[in-house]
N, C-alpha and C positions, 0 to 999 in steps of 0.2 A: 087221414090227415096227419097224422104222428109220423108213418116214414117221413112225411114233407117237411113238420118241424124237426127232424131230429137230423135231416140234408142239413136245412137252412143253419141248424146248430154248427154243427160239424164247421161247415163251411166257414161260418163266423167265426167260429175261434181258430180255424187256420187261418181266415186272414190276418186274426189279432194275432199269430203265432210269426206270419211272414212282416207286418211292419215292426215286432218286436226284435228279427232276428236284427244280428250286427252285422259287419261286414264281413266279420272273421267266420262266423257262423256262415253267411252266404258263399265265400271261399270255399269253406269245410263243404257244403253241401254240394259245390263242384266240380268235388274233385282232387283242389288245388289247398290243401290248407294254409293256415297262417304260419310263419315260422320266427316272425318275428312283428310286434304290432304297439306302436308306440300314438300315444295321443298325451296331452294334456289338457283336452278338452271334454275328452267323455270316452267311457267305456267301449272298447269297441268286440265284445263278444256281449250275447243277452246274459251271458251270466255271472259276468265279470264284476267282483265288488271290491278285489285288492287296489294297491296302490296304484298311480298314475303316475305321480310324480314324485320328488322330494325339493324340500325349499332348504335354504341355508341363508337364517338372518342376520343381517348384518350389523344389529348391536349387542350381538354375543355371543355369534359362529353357534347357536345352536341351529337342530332340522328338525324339521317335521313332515312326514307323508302326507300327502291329498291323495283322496280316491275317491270314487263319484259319488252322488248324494244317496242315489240308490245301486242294486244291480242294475249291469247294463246301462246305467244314466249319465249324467250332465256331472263335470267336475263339481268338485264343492270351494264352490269359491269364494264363499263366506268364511270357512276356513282360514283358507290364503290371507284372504283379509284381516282377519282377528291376529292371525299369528304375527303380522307385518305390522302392523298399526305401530305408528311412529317410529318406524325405522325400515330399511330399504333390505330385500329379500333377492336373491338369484333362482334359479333353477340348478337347483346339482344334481340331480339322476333324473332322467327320462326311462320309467319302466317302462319292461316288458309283459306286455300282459297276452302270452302266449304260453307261459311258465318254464319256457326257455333258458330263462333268465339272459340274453340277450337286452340286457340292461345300455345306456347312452349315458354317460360322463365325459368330462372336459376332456377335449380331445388333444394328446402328447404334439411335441414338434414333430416334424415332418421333412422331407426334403426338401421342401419348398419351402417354409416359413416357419418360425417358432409364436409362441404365444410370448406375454407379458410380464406371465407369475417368475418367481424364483428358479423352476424349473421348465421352465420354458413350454408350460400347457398353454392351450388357446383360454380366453376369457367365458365365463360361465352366464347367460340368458338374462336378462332382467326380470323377474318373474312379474312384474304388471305394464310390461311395454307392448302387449298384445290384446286388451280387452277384446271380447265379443259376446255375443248371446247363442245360444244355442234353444231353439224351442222358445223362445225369450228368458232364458235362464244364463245368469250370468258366466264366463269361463275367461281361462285366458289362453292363448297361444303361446309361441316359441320365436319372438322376435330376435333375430340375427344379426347386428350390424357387421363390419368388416372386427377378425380378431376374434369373434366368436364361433365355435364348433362344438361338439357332439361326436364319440366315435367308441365303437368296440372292435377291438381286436383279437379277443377268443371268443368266438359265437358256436353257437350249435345250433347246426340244423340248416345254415344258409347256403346257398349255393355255390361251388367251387367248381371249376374246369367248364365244361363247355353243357352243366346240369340245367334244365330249364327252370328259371324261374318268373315271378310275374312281381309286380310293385304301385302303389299308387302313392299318391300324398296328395293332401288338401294346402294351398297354398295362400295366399295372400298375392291376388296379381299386380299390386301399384306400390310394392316393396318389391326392388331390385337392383340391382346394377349391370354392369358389364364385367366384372371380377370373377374372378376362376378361386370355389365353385361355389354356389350356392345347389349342394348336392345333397339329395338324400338316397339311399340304397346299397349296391355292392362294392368294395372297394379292397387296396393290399391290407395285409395283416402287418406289414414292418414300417409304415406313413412312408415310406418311398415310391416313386415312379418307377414301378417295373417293367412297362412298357403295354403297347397296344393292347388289347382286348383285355386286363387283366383286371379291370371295374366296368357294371354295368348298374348305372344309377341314372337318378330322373335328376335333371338338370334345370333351373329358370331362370331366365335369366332376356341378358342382349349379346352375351359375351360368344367367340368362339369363329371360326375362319366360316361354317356354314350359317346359315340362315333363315328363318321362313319369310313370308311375303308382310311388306311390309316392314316397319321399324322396330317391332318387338314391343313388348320381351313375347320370349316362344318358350312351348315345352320343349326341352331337347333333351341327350341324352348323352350322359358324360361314359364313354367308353375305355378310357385313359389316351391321352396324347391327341387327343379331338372330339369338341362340342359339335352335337351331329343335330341336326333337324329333320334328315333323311337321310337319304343314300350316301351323301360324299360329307365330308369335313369343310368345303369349298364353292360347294354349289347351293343358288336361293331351293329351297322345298315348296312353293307358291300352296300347296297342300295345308304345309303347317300355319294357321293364322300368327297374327299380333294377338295376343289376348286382353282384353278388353273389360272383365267380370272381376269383382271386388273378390270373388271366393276363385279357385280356380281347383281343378281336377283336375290332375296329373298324370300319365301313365305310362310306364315305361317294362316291355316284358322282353324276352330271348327265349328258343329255344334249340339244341341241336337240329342239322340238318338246315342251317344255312341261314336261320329267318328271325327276326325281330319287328319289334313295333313300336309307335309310339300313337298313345292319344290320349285326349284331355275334355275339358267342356265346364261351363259352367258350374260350380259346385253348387251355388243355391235356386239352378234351376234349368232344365232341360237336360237334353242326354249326351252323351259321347258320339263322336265322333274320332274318326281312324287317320290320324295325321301321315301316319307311314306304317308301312308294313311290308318288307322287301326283304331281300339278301345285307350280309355284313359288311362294311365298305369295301372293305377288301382282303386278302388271303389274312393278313396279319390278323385279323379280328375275329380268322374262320380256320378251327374252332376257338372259341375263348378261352379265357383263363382264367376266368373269376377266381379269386381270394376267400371272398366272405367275410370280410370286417364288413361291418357298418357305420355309415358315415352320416352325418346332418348337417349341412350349412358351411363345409367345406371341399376340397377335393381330395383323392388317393392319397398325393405325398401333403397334406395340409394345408395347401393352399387356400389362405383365407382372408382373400380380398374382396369376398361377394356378402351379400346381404342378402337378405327376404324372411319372411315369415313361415315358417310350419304348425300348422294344427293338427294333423292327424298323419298315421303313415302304415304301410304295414310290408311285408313280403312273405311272398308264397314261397312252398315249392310246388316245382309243375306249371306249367306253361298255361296261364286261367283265359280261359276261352272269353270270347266278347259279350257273350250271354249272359256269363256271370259278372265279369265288371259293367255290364248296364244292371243288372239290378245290383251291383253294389253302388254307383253312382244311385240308385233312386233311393238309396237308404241314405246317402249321405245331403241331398237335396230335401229328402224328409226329416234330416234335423235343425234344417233351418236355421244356417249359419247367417248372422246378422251383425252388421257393426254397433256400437254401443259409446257412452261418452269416454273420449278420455282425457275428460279432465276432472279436477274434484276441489273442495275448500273455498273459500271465495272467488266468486267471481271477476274475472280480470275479461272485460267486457270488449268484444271488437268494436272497433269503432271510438274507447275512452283514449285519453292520453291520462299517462301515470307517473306516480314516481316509485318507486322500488326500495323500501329503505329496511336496514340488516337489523338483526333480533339480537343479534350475540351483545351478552350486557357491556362488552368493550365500545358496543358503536352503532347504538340505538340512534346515535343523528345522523350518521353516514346513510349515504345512498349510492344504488348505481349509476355511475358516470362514465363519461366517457371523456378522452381529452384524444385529440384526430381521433386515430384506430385502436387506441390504448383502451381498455376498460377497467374502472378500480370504484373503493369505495372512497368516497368525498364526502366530510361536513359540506351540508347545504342547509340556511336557516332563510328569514325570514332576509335578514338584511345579507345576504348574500348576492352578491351582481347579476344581472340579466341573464349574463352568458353561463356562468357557472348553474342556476337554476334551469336554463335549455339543456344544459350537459345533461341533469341528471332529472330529463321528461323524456318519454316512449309515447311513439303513437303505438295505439294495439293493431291492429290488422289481421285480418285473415291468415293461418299459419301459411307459409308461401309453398312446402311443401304437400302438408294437408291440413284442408279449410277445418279441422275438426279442434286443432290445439292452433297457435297465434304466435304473429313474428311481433320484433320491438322496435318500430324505424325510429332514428333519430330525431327529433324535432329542430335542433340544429341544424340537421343535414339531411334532408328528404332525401329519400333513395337508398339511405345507407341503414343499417340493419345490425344489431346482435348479431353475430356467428360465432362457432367454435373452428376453431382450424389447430391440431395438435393439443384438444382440449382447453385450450389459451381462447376467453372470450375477445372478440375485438369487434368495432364496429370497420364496417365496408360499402362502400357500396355495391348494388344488386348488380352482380354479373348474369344475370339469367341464367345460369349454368342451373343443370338438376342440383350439383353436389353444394350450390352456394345454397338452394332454396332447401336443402336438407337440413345441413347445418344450420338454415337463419329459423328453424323452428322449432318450436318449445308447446311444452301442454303442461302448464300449470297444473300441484295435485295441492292437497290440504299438507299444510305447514309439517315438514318432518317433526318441529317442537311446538305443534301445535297452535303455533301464532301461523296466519296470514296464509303464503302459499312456498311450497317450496319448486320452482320453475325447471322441470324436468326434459331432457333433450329430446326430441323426437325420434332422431338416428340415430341417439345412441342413451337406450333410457334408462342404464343403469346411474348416467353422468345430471347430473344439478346445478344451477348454478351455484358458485361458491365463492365467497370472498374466501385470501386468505392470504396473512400480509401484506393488505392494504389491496392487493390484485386481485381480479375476478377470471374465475376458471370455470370449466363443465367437468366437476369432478364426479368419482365415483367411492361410495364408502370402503375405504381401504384397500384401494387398487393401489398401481404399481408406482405412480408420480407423487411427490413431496405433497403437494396441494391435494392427495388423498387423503390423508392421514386420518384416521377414525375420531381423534380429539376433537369436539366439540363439532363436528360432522352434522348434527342436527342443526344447532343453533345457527352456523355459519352458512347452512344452508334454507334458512328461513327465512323470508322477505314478507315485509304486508305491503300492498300494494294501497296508492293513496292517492289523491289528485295530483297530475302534472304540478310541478314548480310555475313552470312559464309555458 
């Protein structure tokens, strides 16, 4: 009986040893190690207990490292929290935890597009515009809106010239656009377009002359000078789905001798599947030319007109067989990515009508108002007119983009809505458009100065509402516009919500 307990032992602690392994560990064991391996949501080696990320808060430009709660585990996002608490925090490094050091900071201009700041870097992550759960354990992701990027341009160890490598990312499939790129993996070392084959990274999106079956978005794969779903730049892939899954698995690999792939699959649950697996489109792409920068949530020369969310990502070298990306997918389906609330502080109820009235001790009677498509702050009292009191009432509603945060329709004017367009709040009416239903949504968090809520943009969650100079903005703590400005940044962006006027 002892050999048979000492199998049964053995046995159990290898399986305890394979659901502990990470993904990078799973990599390593075929073959294909990690070369570079970024998350801010949990460790992705079993033995990894360095940093994850670094935050930079916004009421005193100091940082502080996150790194998971244990080896191997769930970010610590209690952390995050404690460090933020009444003031508003970014993402400034995305480690590397491969020891690489293959580090993710704000990504410089490009030939395609500059950033915002003084010197023209792309905008840096909002660090709580991603919640989720992991295991039911709280973390955050990498929410991207347009303007925001991630990039290293001296790596070690990534693949250059026509070397095979492999790459996954965990995504967020219901954040997207059609903008060029919403890109994670290989990319040039100078943010210029140098032409065909000389980036090979996983691509999500709607954007791009090819297409899969269906309206999208698809995994594709940014090659430079065309978003591919398969074979041509041009032609439907009917192969590649529309994806559909709240988590999404990505996959995008190359190797010499003519051949690439792309496939994806649910991330919280079932397996991959092979969207493509053929030849280069065509001579220009065969052999490659990869670079080896790394890129996140824009394209080669910086083009950063696309959005989506990244939680986890990593790249090989070596071409990783499908064997091994199924069981790295079932490690990634075994941590049980989950959405979670995002909202926080009082409740601002769907279905109430409200008023919204400012904290800053200059203009504790003002409220948000509207007059047509203008938004500002107004004295509204008791004896104030009918009409000025409808100005400044909000039906709550369903957020239009996602039912999880709430739009603010006019009570004056059904149909029309809150939006930001150039940061400038205005009310509109619903165009149905995605990009109107993006902008008309907000997720209310607890008061940045502690009263009431401070009303946070959904697409763009570094930005709040803000009075400021009597006019109401979606600003962000000390970004690049006037109505930035860090002075009284809390207070201004503080509102309690109360019953409708009228």
């Amino acid at each position: 009986m002892q050999p048979k307990f000492t199998s049964l032992l053995a046995f159990s602690l290898a399986a305890c040893t394979l659901v502990a392994a990470g993904p990078c560990d799973i990599y390593a064991s075929g073959g294909t190690p990690c070369v570079a391996a970024h998350s801010t949501t949990r460790a992705l080696f079993n033995a990894y207990s360095g940093n994850l990320y670094q935050l930079l808060r916004g009421s005193d430009g100091a940082t502080t490292n996150i790194g998971p709660l244990s080896a191997g585990g769930v970010a610590n996002a209690a952390a995050q929290d404690s460090f933020c608490s009444g003031t508003t925090c970014l993402i400034s490094i995305i480690y590397d935890q491969t020891g690489r050091g293959n580090h993710l900071t704000k990504a410089p201009p490009g030939g395609a597009a500059s950033g915002t700041d003084p010197n023209g870097f792309d905008n840096l992550a909002a660090a709580d515009g991603a919640p989720v759960t992991l295991n039911g354990q709280k973390a955050y992701g990498v929410f991207i809106p347009p303007g925001t990027g991630y990039r290293n341009d001296a790596t070690n160890g990534i693949a250059v010239g026509d070397t095979a490598e492999g790459m996954y990312a965990v995504f967020d499939g219901t954040h997207f656009n059609n903008g060029c790129c919403f890109d994670y993996g290989n990319a040039e070392t100078n943010n210029q377009d140098t032409g065909n084959g000389h980036m090979e990274t996983i691509y999500f999106g709607t954007g791009g002359g090819g297409k899969g079956a269906g309206s999208g978005p698809w995994v594709q794969a940014d090659l430079e000078n065309g978003l591919f779903a398969g074979s041509s730049r041009d032609n439907v892939n009917n192969n590649n789905p529309t994806i559909t899954s709240r988590f999404v698995t990505a996959i995008v690999k190359g190797q010499p001798g003519n051949n690439w792939a792309i496939r994806g699959g649910n991330a919280a649950s079932g397996s991959l599947s092979t969207f493509f697996n053929g030849v280069r489109p065509d001579s220009s792409y065969n052999p490659m030319k990869k670079e080896g920068a790394i890129i996140l949530g824009i394209g080669g020369d910086n083009s950063n007109r696309a959005q989506g969310t990244f939680y986890e990502g990593v790249m090989t070298s070596g071409f990783p067989s499908d064997a091994t990306e199924n069981s790295v997918q079932a490690n990634i389906v075994a941590a049980r990515y989950a959405t979670t609330s995002m909202t926080s502080g009082p409740a601002i109820a769907v279905g109430s009508a409200v008023s919204l009235r400012a904290t800053t001790a200059c203009c504790t009677g003002t409220y948000i108002s509207h007059s047509g498509s203008a938004v500002s702050i107004q004295t509204v009292t008791s004896s104030s007119t009918n009409a000025a009191k409808l100005a400044a009432s909000w039906n709550v509603v369903a957020g239009l983009a996602n039912s999880a945060c709430v739009s603010f329709e006019a009570r004056d004017t059904p149909g029309s809505f809150i939006r930001h367009s150039g940061f400038v709040l205005l009310v509109n009416a619903n165009d149905g458009s995605k990009l109107f239903k993006e902008d008309a949504t907000y997720c209310p968090q607890k008061g940045l100065n502690g009263q009431g809520n401070s009303i946070r943009s959904w697409s763009y969650p570094a930005h709040y509402f803000r009075h400021f100079n009597g006019n109401a903005f979606a600003a962000s703590n000390g970004g690049a516009d006037t109505f930035d400005a860090k002075a009284s940044f809390n207070d201004d962006a503080s509102f309690v919500s109360g019953a409708a006027w009228a």
